[in-house]
C-alpha positions in Angstrom: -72.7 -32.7 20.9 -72.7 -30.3 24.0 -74.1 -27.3 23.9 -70.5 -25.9 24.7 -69.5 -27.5 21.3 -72.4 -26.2 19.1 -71.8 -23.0 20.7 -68.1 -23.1 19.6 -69.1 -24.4 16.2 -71.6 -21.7 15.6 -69.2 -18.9 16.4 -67.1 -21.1 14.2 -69.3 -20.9 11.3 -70.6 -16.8 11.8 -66.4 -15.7 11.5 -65.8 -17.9 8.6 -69.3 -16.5 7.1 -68.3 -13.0 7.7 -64.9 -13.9 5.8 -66.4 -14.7 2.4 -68.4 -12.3 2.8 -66.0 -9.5 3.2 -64.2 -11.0 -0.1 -67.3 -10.9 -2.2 -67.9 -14.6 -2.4 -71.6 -16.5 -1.8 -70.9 -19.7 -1.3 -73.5 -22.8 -1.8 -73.8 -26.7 -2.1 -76.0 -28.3 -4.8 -77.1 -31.9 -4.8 -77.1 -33.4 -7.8 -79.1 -36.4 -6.3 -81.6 -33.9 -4.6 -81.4 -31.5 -7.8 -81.6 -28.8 -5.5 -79.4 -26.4 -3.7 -79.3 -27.7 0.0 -77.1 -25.0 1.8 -76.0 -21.5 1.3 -73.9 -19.8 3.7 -75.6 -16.2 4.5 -78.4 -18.0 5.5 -79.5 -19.7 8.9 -78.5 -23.0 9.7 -82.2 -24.2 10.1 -83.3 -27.2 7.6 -86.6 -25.7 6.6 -85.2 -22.3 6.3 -82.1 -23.6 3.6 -84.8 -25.6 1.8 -87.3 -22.8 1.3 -84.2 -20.1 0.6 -82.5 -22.5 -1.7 -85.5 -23.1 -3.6 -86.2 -19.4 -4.4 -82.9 -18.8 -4.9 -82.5 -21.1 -7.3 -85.8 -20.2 -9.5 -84.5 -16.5 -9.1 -80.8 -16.5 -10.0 -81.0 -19.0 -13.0 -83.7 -17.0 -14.5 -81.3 -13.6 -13.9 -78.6 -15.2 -16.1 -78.6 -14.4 -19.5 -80.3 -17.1 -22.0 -77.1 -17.5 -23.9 -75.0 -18.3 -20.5 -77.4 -20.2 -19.0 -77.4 -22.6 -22.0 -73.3 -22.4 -22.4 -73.3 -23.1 -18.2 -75.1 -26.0 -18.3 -73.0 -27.5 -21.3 -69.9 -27.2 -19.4 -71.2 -28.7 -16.2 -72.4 -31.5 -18.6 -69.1 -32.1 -20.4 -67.1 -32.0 -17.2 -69.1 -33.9 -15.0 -68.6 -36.5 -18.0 -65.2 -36.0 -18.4 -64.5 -36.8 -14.6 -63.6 -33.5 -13.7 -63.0 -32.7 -10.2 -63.6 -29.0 -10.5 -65.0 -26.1 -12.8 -64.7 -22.5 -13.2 -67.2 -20.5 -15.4 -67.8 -16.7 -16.1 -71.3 -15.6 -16.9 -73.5 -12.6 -16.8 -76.8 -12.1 -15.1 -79.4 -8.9 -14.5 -79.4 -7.5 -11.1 -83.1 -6.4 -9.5 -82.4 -2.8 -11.7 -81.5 -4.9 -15.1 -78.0 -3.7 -14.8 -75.7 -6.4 -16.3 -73.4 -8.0 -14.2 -70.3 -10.6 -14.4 -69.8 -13.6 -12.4 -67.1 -16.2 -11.6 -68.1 -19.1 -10.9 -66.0 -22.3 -8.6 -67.6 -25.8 -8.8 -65.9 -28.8 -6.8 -67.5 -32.2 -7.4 -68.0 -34.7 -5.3 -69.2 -38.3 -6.6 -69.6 -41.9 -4.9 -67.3 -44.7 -5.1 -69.0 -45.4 -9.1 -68.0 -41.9 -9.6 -71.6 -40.8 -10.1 -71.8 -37.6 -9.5 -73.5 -36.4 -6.0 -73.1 -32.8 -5.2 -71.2 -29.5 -5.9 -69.6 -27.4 -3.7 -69.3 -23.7 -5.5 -68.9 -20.1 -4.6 -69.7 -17.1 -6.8 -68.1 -13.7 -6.9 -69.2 -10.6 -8.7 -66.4 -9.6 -10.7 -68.2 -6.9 -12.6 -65.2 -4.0 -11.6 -62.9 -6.2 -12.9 -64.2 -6.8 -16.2 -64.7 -3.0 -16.1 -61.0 -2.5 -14.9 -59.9 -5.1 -18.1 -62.3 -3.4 -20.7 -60.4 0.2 -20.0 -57.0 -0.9 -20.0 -57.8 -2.3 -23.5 -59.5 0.7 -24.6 -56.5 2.5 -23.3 -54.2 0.1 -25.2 -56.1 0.4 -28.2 -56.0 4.3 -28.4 -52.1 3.6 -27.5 -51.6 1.7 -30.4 -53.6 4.0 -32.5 -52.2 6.6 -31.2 -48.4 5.4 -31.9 -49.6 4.4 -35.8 -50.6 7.7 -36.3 -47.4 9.3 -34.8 -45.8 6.7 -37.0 -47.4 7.4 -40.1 -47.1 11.2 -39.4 -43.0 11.0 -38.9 -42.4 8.7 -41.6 -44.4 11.5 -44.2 -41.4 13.7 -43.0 -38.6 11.4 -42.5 -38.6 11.7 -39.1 -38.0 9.3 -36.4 -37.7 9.6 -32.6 -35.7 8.5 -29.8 -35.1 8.3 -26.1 -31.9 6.8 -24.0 -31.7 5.9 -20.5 -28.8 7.9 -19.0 -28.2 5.7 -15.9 -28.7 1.9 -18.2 -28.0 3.4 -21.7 -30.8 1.8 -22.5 -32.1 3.3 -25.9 -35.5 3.3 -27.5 -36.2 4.3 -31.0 -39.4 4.5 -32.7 -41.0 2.3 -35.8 -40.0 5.1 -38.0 -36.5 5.6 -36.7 -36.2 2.0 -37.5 -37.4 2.3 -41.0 -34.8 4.9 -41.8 -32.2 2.9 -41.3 -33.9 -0.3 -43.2 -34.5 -2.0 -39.8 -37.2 -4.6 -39.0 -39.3 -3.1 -36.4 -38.1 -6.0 -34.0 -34.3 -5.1 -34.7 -32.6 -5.2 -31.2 -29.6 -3.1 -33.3 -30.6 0.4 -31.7 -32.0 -1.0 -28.3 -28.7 0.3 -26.4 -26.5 3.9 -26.5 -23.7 1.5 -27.7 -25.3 0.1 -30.5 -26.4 3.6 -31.6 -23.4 5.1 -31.3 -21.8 2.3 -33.6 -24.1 3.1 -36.1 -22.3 7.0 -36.4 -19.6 7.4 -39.5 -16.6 7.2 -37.9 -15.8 11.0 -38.9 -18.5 12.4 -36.8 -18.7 9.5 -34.1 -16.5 12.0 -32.0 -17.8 15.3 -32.7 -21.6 13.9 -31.5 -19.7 12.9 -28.6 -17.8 16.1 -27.9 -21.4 17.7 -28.5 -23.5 15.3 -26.3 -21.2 16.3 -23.6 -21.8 20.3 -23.9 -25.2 20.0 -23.7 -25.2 18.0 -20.4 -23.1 20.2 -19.0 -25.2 22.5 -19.1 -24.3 24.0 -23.2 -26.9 24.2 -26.1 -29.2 21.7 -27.3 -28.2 18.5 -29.4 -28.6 19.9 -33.0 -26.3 18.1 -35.4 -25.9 16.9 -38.6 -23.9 13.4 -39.2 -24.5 9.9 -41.2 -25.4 6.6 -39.8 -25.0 3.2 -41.4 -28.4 1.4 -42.3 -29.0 -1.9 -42.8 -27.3 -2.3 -46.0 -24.3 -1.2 -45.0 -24.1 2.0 -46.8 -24.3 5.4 -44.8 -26.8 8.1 -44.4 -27.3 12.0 -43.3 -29.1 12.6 -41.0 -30.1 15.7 -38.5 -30.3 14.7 -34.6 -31.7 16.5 -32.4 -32.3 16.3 -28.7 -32.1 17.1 -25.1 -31.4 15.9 -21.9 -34.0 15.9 -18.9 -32.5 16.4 -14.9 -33.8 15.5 -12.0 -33.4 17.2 -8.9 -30.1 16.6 -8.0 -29.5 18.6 -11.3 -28.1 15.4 -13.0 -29.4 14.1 -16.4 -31.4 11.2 -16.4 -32.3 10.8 -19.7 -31.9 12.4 -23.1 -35.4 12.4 -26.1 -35.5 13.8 -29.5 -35.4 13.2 -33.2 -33.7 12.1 -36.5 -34.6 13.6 -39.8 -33.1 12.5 -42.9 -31.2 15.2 -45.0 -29.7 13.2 -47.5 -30.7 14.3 -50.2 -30.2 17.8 -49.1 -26.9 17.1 -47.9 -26.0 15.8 -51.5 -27.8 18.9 -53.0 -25.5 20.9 -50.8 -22.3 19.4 -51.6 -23.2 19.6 -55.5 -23.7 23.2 -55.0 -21.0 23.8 -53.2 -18.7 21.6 -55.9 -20.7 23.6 -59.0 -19.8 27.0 -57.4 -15.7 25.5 -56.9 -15.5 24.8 -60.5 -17.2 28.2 -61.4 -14.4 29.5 -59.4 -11.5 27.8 -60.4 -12.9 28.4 -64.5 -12.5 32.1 -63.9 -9.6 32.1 -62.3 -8.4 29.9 -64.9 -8.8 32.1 -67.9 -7.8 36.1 -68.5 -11.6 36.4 -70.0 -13.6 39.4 -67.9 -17.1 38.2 -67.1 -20.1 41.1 -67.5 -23.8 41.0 -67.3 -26.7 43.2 -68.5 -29.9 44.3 -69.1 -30.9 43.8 -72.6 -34.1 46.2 -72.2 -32.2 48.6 -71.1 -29.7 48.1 -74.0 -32.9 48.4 -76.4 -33.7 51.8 -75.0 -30.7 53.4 -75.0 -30.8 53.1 -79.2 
């Protein structure tokens, strides 16, 4: 080879060693014949140099890995090797030079000889220790979520209350686990999932005055505050007290509309019982020519 060539090689090999570098990797060959590792690529192209750095290397990292990876490692090299796997990508931890704990991916590719024995490994290694960060607080974050919505859950159903939120612009409607169990719903019922669906659910008697209602509020009128049935699972109906508002955005149109449901039936049907005790009341003394008094009977007492 000229001297042109290995020039061109070298500056070859120092850009594609700057590459893995910049994307974290350390890349590496192993001979299995040898049992050593024979190249790495941050260090010189010089024989000697590659032996002596592979060698240290190799007593260094493997004693950095932790006991209980080191052992499952070597297993899985074992079995796939055996298997007559061409490739093999591991995850293990290791202690930095400060004992800090760190995660790495690890890429094997085999290469074996024409009796498939195997004779060396072409790898690279990444740190991926942000990213098992990264993966640890977005569970964390989705585990206080979850807790989080069982509480909220837990809290409306001790008050029959449910919650609910529609898109404006897909009618697209979202309704909470406890909304869903006030109307007998499995809590992966698609039946309140769009404003259409909902709005099916009204009686029939009120389907048009929520409407007329809904509309004065976006107009700019008085919040959502109604009082109307809806028909659960069973088929029978319901009262319940909705609530809600409508958020705008800058164009001063509304985007979306959030609030609640509280049952009241059993208020409502207090109500009406009320109402129908004090109608018979009424019609019994206009019924009869009887006068109706009251008094006190301590004062009665006294006066003897």
């Amino acid at each position: 080879m000229s001297e042109a060539d290995k020039s061109r090689e070298r500056r070859v090999l120092d850009r594609l060693s700057v590459a893995i570098q910049a994307a974290g990797l350390t890349c590496w060959e192993f001979s299995y014949v040898e049992g050593r590792f024979t190249w790495f690529d941050d260090v010189p192209p010089d024989e000697e140099l590659q032996f002596s750095e592979g060698a240290n290397r190799q007593a260094q990292f493997a004693e950095s890995i932790l006991m209980e990876d080191r052992v499952k490692l070597r297993e899985a090299t074992a079995q796939a090797l055996a298997a007559g796997e061409h490739s093999l990508s591991s995850v293990f931890r290791r202690r930095d030079e400060q004992g800090n704990l760190r995660y790495l991916r690890m890429y094997q590719r085999f290469f074996r000889d024409a009796d498939g024995k195997p004779l060396r490994a072409l790898g690279s290694t990444r740190d991926i220790t942000a990213e098992v960060a990264g993966a640890e607080t977005l569970r964390q974050q989705a585990e206080l979520l979850q807790e989080t919505q069982r509480r909220l859950d837990r809290a409306s159903l001790s008050i029959q209350e449910g919650h609910w939120e529609v898109d404006l612009q897909t009618g697209r409607h979202w309704a909470s686990r406890s909304y869903l169990t006030l109307l007998g719903l499995p809590q992966d019922s698609v039946e309140c999932d769009t404003l259409e669906k909902v709005t099916g659910l009204i009686h029939p008697d009120e389907r048009e005055m929520a409407d007329v209602m809904t509309r004065r509020h976006l107009a700019g009128g008085p919040l959502c505050d109604l009082e109307l049935r809806m028909r659960l699972a069973d088929g029978d109906y319901r009262w319940f007290r909705l609530r809600g508002s409508a958020e705008f955005d800058q164009a001063d149109r509304p985007v979306r509309m959030s609030g609640s449901i509280n049952d009241i039936h059993k208020q409502r049907l207090a109500e009406e019982a009320l109402r129908e005790a004090q109608a018979r009341f009424t019609r019994a003394i206009h019924g009869t020519q009887d006068g109706l008094w009251e008094g006190c009977a301590k004062a009665h007492c006294a006066l003897r």
